[in-house]
C-alpha positions as a Markdown table, in Angstrom:
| # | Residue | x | y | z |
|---|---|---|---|---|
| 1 | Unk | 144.1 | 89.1 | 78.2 |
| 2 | Unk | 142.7 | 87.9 | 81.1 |
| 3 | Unk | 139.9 | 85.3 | 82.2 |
| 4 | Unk | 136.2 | 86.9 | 81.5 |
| 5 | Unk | 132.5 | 85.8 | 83.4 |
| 6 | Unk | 129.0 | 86.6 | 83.8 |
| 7 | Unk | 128.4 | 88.3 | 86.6 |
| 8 | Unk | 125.3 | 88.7 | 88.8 |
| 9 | Unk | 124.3 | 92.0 | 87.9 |
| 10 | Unk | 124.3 | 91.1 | 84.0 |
| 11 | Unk | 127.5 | 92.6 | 83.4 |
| 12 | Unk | 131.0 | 91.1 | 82.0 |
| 13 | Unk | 133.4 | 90.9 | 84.7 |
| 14 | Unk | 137.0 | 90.0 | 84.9 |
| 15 | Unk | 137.5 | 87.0 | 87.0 |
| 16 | Unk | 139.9 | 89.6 | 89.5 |
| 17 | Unk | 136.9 | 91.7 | 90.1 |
| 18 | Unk | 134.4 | 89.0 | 91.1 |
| 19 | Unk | 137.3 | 87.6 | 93.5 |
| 20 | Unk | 138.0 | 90.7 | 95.1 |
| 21 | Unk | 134.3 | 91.2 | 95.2 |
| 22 | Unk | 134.4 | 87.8 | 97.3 |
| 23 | Unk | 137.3 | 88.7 | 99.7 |
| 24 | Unk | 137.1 | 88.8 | 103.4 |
| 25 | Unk | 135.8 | 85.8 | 104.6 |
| 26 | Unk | 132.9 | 85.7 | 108.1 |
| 27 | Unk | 135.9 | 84.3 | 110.1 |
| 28 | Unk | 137.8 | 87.4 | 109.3 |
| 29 | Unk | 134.7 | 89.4 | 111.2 |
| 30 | Unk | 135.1 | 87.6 | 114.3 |
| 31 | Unk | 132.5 | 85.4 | 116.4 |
| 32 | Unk | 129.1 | 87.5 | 116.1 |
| 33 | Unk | 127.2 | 88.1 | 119.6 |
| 34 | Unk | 124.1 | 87.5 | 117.8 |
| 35 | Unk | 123.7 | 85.1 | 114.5 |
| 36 | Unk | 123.3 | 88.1 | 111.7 |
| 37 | Unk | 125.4 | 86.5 | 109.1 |
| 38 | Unk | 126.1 | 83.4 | 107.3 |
| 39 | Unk | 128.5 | 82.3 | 105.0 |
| 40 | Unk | 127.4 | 80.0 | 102.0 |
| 41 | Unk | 127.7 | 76.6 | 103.3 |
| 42 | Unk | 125.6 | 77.9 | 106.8 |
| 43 | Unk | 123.3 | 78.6 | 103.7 |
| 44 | Unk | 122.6 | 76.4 | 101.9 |
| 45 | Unk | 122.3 | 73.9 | 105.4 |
| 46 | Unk | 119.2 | 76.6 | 106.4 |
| 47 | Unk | 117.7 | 76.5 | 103.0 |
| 48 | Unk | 117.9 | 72.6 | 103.3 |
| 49 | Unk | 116.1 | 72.8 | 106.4 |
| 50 | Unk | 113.2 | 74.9 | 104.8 |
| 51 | Unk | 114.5 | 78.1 | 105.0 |
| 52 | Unk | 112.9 | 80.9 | 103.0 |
| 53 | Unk | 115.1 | 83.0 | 100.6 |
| 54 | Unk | 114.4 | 86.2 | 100.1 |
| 55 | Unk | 116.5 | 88.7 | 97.5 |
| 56 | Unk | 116.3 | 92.3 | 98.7 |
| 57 | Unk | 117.5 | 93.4 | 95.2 |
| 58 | Unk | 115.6 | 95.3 | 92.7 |
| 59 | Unk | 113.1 | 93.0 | 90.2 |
| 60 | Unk | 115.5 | 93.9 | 87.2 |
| 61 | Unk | 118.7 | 92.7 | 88.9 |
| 62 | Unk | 116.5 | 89.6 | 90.6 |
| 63 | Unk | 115.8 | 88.9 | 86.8 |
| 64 | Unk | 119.0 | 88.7 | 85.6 |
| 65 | Unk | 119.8 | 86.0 | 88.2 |
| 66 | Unk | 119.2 | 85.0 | 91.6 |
| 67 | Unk | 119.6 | 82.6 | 94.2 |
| 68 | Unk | 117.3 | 78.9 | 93.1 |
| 69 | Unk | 113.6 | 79.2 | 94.5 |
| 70 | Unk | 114.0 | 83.0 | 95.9 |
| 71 | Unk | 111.2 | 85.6 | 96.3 |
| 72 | Unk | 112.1 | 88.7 | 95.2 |
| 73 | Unk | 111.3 | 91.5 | 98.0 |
| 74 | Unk | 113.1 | 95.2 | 97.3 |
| 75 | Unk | 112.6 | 97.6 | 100.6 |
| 76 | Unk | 109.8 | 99.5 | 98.5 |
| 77 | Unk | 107.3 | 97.0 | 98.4 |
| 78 | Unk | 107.1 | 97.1 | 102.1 |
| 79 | Unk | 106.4 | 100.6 | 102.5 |
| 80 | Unk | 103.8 | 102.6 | 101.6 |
| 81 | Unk | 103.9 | 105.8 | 99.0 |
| 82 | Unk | 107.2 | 107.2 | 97.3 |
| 83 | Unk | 110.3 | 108.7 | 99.4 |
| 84 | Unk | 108.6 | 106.6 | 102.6 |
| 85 | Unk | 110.8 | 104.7 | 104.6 |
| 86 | Unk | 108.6 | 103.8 | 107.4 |
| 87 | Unk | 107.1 | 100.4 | 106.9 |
| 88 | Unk | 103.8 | 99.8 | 105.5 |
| 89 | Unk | 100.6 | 98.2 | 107.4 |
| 90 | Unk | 100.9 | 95.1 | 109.6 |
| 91 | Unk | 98.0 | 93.9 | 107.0 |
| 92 | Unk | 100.1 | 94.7 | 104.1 |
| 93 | Unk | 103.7 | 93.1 | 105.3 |
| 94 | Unk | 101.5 | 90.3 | 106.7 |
| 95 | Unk | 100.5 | 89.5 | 102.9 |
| 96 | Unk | 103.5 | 90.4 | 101.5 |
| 97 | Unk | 105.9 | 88.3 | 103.5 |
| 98 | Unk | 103.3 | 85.2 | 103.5 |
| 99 | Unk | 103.7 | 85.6 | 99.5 |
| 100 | Unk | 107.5 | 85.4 | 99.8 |
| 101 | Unk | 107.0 | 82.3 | 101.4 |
| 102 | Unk | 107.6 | 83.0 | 105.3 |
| 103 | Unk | 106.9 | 81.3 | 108.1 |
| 104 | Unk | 106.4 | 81.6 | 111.5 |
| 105 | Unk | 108.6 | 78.5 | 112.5 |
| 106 | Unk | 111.0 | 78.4 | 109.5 |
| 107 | Unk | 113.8 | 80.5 | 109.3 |
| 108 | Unk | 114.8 | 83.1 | 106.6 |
| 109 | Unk | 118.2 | 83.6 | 104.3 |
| 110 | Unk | 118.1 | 87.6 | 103.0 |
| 111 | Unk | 120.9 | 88.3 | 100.4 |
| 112 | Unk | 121.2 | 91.0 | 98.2 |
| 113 | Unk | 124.3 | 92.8 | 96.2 |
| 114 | Unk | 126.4 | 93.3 | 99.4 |
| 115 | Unk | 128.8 | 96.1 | 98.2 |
| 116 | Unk | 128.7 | 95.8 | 94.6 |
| 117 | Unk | 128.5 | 99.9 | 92.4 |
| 118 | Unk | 124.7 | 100.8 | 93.3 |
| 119 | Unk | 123.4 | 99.1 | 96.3 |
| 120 | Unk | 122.5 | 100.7 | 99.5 |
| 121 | Unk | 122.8 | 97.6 | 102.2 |
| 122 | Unk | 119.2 | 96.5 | 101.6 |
| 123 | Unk | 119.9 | 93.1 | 102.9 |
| 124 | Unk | 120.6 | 94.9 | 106.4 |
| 125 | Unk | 116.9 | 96.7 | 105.9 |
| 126 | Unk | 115.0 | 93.7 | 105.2 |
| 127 | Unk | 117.0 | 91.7 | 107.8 |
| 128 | Unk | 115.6 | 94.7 | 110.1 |
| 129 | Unk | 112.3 | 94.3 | 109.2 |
| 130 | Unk | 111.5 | 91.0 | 109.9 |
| 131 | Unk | 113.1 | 91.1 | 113.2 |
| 132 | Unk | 110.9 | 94.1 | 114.2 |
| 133 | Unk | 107.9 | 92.4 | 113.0 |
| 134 | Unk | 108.6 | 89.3 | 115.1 |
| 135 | Unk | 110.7 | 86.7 | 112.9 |
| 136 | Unk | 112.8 | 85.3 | 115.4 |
| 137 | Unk | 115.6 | 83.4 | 112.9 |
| 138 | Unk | 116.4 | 85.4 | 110.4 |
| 139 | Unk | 120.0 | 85.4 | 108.7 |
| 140 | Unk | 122.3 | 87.5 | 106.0 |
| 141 | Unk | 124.3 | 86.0 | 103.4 |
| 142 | Unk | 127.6 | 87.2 | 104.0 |
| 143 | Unk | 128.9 | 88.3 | 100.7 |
| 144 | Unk | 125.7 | 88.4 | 99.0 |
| 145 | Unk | 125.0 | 86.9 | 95.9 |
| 146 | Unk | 128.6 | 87.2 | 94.9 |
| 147 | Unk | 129.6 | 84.9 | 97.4 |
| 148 | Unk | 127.3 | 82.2 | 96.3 |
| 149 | Unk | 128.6 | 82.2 | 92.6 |
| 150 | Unk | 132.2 | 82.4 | 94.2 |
| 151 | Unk | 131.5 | 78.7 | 96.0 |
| 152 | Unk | 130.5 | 77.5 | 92.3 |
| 153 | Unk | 126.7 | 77.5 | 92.9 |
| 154 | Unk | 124.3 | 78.1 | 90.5 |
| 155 | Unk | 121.7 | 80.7 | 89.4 |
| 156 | Unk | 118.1 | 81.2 | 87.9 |
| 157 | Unk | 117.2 | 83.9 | 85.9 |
| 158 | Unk | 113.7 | 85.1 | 85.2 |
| 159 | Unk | 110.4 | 85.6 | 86.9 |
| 160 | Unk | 110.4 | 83.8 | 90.8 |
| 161 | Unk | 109.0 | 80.7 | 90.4 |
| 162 | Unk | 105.3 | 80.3 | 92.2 |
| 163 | Unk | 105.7 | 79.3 | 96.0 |
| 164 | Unk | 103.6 | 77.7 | 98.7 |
| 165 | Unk | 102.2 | 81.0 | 100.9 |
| 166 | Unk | 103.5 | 80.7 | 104.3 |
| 167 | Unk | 101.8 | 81.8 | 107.8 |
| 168 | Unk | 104.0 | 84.6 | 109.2 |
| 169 | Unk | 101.8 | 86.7 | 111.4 |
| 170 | Unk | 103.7 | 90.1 | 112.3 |
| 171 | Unk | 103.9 | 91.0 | 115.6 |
| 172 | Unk | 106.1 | 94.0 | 116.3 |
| 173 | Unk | 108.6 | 94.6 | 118.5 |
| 174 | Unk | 108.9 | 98.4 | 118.8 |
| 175 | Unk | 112.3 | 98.3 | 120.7 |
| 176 | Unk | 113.5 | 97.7 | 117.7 |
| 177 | Unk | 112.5 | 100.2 | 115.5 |
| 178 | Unk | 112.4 | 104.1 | 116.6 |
| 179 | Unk | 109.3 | 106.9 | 115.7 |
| 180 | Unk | 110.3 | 110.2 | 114.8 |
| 181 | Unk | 109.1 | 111.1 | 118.3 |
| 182 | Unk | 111.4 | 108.6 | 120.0 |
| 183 | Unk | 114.2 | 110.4 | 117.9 |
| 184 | Unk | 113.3 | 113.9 | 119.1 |
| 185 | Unk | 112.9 | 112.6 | 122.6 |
| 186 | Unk | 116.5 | 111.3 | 122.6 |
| 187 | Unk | 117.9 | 114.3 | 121.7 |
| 188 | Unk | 117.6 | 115.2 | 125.4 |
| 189 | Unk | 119.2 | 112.1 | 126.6 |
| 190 | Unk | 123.0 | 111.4 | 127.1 |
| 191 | Unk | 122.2 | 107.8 | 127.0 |
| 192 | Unk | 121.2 | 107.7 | 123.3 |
| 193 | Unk | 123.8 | 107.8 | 120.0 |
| 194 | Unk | 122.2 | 109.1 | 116.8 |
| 195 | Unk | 124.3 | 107.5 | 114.0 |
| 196 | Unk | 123.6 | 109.2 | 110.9 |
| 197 | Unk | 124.9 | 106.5 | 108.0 |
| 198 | Unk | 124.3 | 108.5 | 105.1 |
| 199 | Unk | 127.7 | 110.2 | 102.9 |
| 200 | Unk | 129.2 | 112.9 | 104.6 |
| 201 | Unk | 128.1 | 115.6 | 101.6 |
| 202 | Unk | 124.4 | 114.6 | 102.6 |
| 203 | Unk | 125.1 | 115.2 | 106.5 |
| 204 | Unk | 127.1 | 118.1 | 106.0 |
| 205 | Unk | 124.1 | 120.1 | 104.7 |
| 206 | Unk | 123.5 | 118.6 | 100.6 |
| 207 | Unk | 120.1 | 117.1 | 100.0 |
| 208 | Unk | 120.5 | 114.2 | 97.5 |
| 209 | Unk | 117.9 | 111.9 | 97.8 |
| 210 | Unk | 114.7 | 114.3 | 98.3 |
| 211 | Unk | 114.8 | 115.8 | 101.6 |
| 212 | Unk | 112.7 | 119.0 | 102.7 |
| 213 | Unk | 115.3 | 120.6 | 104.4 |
| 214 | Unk | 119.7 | 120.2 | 104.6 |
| 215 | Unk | 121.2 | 118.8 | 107.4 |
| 216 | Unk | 121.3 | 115.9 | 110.2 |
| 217 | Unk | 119.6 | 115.8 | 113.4 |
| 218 | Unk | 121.6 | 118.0 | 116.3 |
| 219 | Unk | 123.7 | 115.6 | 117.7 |
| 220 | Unk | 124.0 | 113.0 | 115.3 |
| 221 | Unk | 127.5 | 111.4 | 114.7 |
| 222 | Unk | 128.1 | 110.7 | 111.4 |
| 223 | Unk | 129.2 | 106.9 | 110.2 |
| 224 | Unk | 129.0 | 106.0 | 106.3 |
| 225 | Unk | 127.2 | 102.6 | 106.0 |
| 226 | Unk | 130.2 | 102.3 | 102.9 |
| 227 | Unk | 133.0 | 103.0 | 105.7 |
| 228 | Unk | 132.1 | 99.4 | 107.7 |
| 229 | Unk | 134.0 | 98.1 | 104.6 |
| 230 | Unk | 137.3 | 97.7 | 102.4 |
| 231 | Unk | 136.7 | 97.6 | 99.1 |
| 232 | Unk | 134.4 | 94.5 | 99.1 |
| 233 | Unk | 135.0 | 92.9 | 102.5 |
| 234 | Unk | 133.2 | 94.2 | 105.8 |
| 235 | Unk | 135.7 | 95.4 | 108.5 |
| 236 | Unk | 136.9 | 93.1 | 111.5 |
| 237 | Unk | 134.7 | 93.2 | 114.8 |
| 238 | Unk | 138.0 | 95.4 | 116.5 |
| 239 | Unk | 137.8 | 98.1 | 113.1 |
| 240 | Unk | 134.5 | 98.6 | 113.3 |
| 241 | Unk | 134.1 | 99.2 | 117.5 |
| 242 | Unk | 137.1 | 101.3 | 117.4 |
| 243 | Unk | 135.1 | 103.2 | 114.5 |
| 244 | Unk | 132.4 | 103.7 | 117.3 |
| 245 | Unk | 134.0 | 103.9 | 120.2 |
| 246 | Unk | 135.4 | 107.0 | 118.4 |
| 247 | Unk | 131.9 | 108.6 | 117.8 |
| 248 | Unk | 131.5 | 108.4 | 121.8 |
| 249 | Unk | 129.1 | 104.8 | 121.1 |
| 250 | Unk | 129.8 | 102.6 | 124.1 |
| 251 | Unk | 127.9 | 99.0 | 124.8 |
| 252 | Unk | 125.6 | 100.9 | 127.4 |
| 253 | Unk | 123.8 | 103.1 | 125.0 |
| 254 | Unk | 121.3 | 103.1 | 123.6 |
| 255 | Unk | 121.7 | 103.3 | 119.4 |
| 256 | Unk | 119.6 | 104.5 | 116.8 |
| 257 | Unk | 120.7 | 104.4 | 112.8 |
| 258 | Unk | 119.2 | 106.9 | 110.6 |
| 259 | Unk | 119.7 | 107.9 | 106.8 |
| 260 | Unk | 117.2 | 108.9 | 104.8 |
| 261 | Unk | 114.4 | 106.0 | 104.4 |
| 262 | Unk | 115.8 | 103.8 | 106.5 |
| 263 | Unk | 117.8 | 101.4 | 104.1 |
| 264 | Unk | 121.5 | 102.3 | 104.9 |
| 265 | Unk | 121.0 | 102.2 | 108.3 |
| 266 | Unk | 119.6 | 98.7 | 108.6 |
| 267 | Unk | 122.3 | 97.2 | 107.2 |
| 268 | Unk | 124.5 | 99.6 | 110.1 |
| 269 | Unk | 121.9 | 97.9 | 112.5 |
| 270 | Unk | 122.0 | 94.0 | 111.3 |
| 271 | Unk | 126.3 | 94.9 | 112.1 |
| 272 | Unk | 125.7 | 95.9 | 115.4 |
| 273 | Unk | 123.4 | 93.3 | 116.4 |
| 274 | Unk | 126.0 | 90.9 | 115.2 |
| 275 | Unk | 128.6 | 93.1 | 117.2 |
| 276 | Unk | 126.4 | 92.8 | 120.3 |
| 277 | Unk | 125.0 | 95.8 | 120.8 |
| 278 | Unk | 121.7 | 94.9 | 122.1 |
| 279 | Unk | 119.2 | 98.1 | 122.2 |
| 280 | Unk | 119.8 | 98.7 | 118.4 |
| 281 | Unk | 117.0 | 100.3 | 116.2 |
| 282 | Unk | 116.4 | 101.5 | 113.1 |
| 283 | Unk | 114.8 | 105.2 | 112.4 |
| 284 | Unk | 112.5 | 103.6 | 109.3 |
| 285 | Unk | 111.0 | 106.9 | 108.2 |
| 286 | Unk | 114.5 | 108.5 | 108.7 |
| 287 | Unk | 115.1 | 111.9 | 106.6 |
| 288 | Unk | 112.5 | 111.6 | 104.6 |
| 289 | Unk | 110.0 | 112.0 | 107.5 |
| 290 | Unk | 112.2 | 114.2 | 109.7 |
| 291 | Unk | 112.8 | 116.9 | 107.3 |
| 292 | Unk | 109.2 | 117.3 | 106.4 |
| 293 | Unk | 108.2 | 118.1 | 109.9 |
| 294 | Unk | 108.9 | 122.0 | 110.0 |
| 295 | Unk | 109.4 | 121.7 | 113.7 |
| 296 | Unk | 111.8 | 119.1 | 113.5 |
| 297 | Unk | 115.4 | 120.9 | 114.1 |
| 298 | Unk | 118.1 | 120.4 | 111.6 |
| 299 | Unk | 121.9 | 121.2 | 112.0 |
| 300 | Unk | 124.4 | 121.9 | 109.1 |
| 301 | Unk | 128.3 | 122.4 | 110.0 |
């Protein structure tokens, strides 16, 4: 019988699983054009420096263990209302990151589950979102919380501990982040590539998640957020351009990610800022928005 472990997510795991969970290291990526992710030892040198951690994870997972000194902050508590990907007030993500313990001159480690069953890249959203409100150093944990129990570190459990409030003021920088508007306004533009990152049943024409209507926006190419891996480990810089290149996405375009609140395709941006691409931006309100404006055109296949 083999060797048996507590894994992150409260489950028992065989020690295989948690090390193919693991495999794939940042090297294997190739040199990023723009400091998204960091391996564990990068880490834990940016936590030493006064880094704040943030888990993007839901409060029941963040429960059953999470990185020492964390603030727990899931995607929804940053938007406003059910099915609502578009972020919430400056006032409101103001308080809320302040609370987490953010600051203006400090940087940030997000993590969350990375590919584990049930997670939807929400690392890559909340990296997103404090670059579009204005953080200028903010960083991924390559691996996610798997990879720091791989290197042997250790875990709390429980409530997050209380936290000095920090003095992040938000100051958005729209280029970052596209409107429905800006969406509809591309769809005349050769310039622009719509990825849609959501499975291929959901672009096809099957509503999952709560959409109005079926279908993607005309135009769109579609690109899985699951597909940027194998297994457990993100694809190499070369995989994943070739992957682009072969939806038509050259360096020159413009790029905007889409699913259907905005989660998926953050984590599809946070790779392509690391790949370079620089006029990236996330569609925050995404399906959920788009499909609720009747005049909004839809296509299925």
């Amino acid at each position: 019988m083999g060797a048996w472990l507590l894994c992150a997510s409260g489950a028992i795991c065989p020690v295989q699983a948690q090390e193919s969970a693991t495999s794939g290291t940042l090297e294997s990526f190739g040199e990023q054009a723009v400091e998204v992710f960091v391996d564990v030892e990068r880490a834990r040198a940016l936590i030493a420096e006064g880094a704040a951690v943030l888990d993007a994870r839901e409060s029941s997972d963040f429960r059953r263990g999470h990185l020492p000194g964390a603030a727990n902050v899931p995607w929804t508590t940053l938007v406003s209302g059910e099915q609502q990907g578009a972020l919430a007030s400056n006032a409101h993500l103001q308080v809320r990151l302040r609370e987490a313990g953010v600051f203006n001159g400090k940087p940030v480690v997000v993590y969350g589950g990375w590919r584990a069953p049930g997670t939807w890249g929400e690392e890559g959203r909340l990296h997103w979102t404090l670059e579009y409100v204005g953080h200028g150093r903010v960083y991924v944990l390559w691996g996610g919380i798997q990879a720091w129990e791989a290197a042997g570190h250790e875990l709390e459990s429980g409530a997050q501990a209380d936290r000095s409030a920090g003095d992040f003021e938000v100051r958005r920088r729209e280029a970052y982040r596209a409107t429905t508007a800006e969406v509809q306004a591309a769809l005349s533009r050769d310039d622009v590539a719509l990825l849609d990152t959501r499975e291929a049943e959901e672009y096809g024409g099957k509503v999952k998640y709560g959409e109005s209507r079926a279908g993607h926006i005309p135009g769109a190419q579609h690109l899985w957020w699951e597909d940027l891996f194998e297994g457990q480990r993100l694809k190499s810089r070369a995989q994943i351009e070739s992957m682009l290149k072969a939806r038509g996405v050259e360096r020159t375009d413009e790029v905007i990610a889409y699913c259907t609140g905005g989660i998926r395709s953050g984590f599809v941006y946070s790779v392509l800022r690391a790949l370079g691409y620089g006029e990236v931006a996330n569609y925050d309100a995404s399906m959920w928005e788009w499909t609720r404006q009747s005049d909004r055109p839809v296509r299925v296949p």
